[in-house]
C-alpha positions in Angstrom: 89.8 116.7 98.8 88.0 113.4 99.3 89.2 110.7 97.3 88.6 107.0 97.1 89.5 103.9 95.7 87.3 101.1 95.3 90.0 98.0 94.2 91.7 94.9 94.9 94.8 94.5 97.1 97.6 91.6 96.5 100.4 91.3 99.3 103.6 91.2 96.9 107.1 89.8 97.6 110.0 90.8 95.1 113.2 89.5 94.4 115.7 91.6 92.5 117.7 89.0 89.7 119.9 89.8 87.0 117.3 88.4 84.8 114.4 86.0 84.7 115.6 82.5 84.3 114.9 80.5 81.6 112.6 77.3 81.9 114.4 75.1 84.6 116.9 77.6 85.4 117.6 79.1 88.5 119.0 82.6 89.1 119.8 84.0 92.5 118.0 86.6 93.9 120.5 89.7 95.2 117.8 91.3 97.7 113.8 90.7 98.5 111.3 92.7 99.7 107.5 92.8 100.3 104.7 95.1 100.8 100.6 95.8 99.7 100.4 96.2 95.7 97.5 95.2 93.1 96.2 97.8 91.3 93.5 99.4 94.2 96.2 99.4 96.7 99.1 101.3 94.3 96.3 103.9 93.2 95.2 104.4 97.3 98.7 105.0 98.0 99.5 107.5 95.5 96.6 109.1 96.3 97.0 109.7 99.7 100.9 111.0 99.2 98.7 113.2 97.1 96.2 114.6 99.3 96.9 113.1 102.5 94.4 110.3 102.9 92.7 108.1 100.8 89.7 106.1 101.4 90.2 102.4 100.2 87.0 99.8 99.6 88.6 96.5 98.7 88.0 92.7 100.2 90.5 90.3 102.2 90.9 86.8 103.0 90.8 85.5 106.6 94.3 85.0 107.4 97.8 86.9 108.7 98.0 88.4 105.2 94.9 90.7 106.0 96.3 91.8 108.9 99.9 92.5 107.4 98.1 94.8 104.4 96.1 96.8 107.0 99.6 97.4 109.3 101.1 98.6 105.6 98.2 100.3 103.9 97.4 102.1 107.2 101.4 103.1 107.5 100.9 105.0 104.6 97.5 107.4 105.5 95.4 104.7 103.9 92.0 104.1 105.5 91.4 100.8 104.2 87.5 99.0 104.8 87.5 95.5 103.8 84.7 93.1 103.5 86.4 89.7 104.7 86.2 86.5 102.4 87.2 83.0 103.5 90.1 81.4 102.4 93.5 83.5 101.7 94.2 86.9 100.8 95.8 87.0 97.1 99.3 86.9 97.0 102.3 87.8 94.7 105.4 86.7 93.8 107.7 89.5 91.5 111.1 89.5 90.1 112.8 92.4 89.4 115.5 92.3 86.3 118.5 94.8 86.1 116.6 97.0 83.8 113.6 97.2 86.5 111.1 95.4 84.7 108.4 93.5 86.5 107.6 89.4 86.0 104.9 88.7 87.8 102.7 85.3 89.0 99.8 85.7 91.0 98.7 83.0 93.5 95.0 82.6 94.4 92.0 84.0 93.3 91.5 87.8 93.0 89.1 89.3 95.8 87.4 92.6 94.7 84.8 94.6 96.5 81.3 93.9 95.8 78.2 96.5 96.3 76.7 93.9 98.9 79.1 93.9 101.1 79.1 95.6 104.3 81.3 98.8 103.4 80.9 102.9 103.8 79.9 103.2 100.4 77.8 106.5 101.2 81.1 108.0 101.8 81.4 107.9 97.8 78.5 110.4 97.7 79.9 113.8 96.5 83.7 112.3 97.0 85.4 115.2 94.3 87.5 111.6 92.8 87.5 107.6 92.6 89.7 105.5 91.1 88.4 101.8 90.0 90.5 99.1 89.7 88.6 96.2 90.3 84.6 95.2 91.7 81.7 93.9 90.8 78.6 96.1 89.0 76.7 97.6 92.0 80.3 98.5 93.1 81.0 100.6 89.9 78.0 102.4 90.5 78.5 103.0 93.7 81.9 104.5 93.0 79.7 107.0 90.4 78.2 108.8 92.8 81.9 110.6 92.9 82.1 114.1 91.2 85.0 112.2 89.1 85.2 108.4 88.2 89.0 107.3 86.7 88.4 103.0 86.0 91.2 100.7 84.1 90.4 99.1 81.2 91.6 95.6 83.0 87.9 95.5 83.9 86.0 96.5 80.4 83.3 93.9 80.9 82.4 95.1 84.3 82.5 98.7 83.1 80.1 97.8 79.9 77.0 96.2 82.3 77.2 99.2 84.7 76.2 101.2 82.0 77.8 105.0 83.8 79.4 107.3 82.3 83.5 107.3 83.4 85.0 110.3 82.9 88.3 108.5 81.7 89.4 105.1 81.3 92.8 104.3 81.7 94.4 101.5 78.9 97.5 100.6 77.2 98.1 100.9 73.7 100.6 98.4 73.6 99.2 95.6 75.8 96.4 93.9 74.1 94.6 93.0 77.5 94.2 96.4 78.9 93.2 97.4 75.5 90.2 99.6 74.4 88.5 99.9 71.5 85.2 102.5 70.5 81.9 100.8 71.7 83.0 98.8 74.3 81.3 100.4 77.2 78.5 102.7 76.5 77.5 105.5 77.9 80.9 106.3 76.0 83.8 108.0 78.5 84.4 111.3 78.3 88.1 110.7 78.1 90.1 107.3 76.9 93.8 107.0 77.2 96.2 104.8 76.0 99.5 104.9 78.0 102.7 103.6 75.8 105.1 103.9 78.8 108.5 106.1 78.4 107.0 106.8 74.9 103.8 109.3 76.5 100.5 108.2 75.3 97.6 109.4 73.9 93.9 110.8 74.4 90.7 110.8 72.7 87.4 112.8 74.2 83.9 111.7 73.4 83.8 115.5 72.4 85.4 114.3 69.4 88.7 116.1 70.7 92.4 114.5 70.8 96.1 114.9 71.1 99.2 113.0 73.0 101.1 113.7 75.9 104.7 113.0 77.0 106.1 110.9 78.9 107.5 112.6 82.2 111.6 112.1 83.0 112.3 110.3 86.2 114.0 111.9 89.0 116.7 109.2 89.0 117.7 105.6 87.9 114.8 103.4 87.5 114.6 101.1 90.2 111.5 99.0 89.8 108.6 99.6 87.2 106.1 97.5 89.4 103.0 100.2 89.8 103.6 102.6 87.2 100.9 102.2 85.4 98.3 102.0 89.0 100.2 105.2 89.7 99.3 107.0 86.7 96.0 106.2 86.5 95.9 107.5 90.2 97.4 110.6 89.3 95.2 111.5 86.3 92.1 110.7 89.5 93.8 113.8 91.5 94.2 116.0 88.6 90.7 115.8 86.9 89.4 115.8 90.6 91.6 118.6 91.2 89.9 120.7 88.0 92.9 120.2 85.8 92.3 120.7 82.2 93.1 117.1 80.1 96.8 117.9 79.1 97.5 119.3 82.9 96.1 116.3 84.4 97.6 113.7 82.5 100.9 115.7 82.6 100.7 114.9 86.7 99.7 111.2 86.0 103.0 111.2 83.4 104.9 112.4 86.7 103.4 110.0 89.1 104.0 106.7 86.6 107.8 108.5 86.0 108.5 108.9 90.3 106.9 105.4 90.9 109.4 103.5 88.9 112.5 105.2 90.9 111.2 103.2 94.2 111.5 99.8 95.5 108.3 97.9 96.3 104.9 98.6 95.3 105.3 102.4 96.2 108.4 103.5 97.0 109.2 106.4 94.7 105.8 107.7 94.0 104.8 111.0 93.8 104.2 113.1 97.0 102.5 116.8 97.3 105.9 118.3 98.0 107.4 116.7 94.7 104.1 118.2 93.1 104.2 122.0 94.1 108.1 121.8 93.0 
């Protein structure tokens, strides 16, 4: 299969604390780690544990940050192209609590992918899946020219110029900014979902069509929910570019959001072919 993402990256480092301190507290961290995460860079990874290799069109800032997400991405059978900004790559600072819940704060200004820039965007042409994360409108486009187009809701405005038919957007029915309502983007998607985390989700076809789903059990303790959600919406890329049916494909992307959280870092526990066949 030939898939793609066309995203932002954000070079992350955790901190694992019993909890998040208050204002003017301190709290000591009992481990730290770091690795490639934002949404693009999540999805490209579960992807290729998926199919083997993922193309990845994203933009980087001129510093030892770029190089250090190429050495990671590329560890993990990403094949990252970049277009090069000046100034720093975004970073991330995370804190894991003892339930595994994310607190994040960004630092710098996030760099997405813009049609202009100098990237293999033919290689979209006939690709069987893409999933979009972040970009400006040429980009989204560009990323139509896929047999299947998967985009977040986190970027409804860029999705609503573009004026392409998605064949799913991926939002949250519990967080208002990743939020979607009817007439936002037109043409309108052929599938919406709305993710409520360890409580499934739902689905609603511009066929008129709709239902739930379940959420999927993880194979052990939760570890970390940083990238569950990027993970999902990767998974429900493979599946609709695989020729799953709705329910099949967004019972994968249940599986991949459920693995993800059992892994340290931005994509430890995700979902791998071999965990998919069992």
């Amino acid at each position: 299969m030939r898939l793609a993402v066309v995203g932002h990256i954000e070079w992350i480092r955790f901190a694992r604390v019993r909890r998040v301190p208050s204002p003017g507290g301190i709290e000591h961290g009992t481990e730290s780690w770091e690795g490639a995460g934002g949404g693009g860079a999540v999805a490209a990874v579960q992807l290729a544990k998926l199919a083997g290799t993922c193309l990845f069109l994203s933009a980087l800032g001129a510093d030892q940050v770029a190089g250090d997400v190429r050495r990671d991405l590329g560890s993990n059978g990403v094949e990252l192209h970049a277009a090069e900004r000046p100034g720093p790559s975004r970073t991330a600072f995370t804190m894991i609590d003892d339930v595994g819940e994310r607190t994040i704060v960004t630092v710098g200004e996030r760099l997405e992918p813009r049609g202009a820039d100098d990237l293999p965007w033919d290689r979209l042409d006939g690709a069987d899946g893409v999933s979009f994360t972040a970009g400006d409108v040429e980009a989204v486009r560009a990323a139509r020219r896929a047999r299947v187009l998967v985009a977040t809701t986190r970027v409804l405005g860029v999705l609503a110029d573009a004026g392409v038919v998605l064949d799913a957007v991926v939002g949250s029915a519990e967080d208002p900014a990743e939020g979607y309502e009817p007439g936002v983007v037109s043409p309108a998607p052929s599938l919406v979902v709305r993710t409520e985390g360890p409580s499934g989700g739902s689905w609603e076809a511009a066929d008129g069509s709709s239902g739930r789903y379940p959420a999927a059990t993880p194979p052990g303790p939760v570890a970390d929910r940083y990238g569950a959600g990027d993970s999902f919406q990767a998974g429900l890329t493979f599946g609709l570019a695989s020729g799953l049916e709705t329910q099949e494909a967004l019972a994968l992307a249940a599986r991949c959001g459920a693995f993800a959280v059992t892994g340290r870092g931005p994509t430890g526990g995700q979902l791998t072919a071999s965990d998919a066949r069992a």
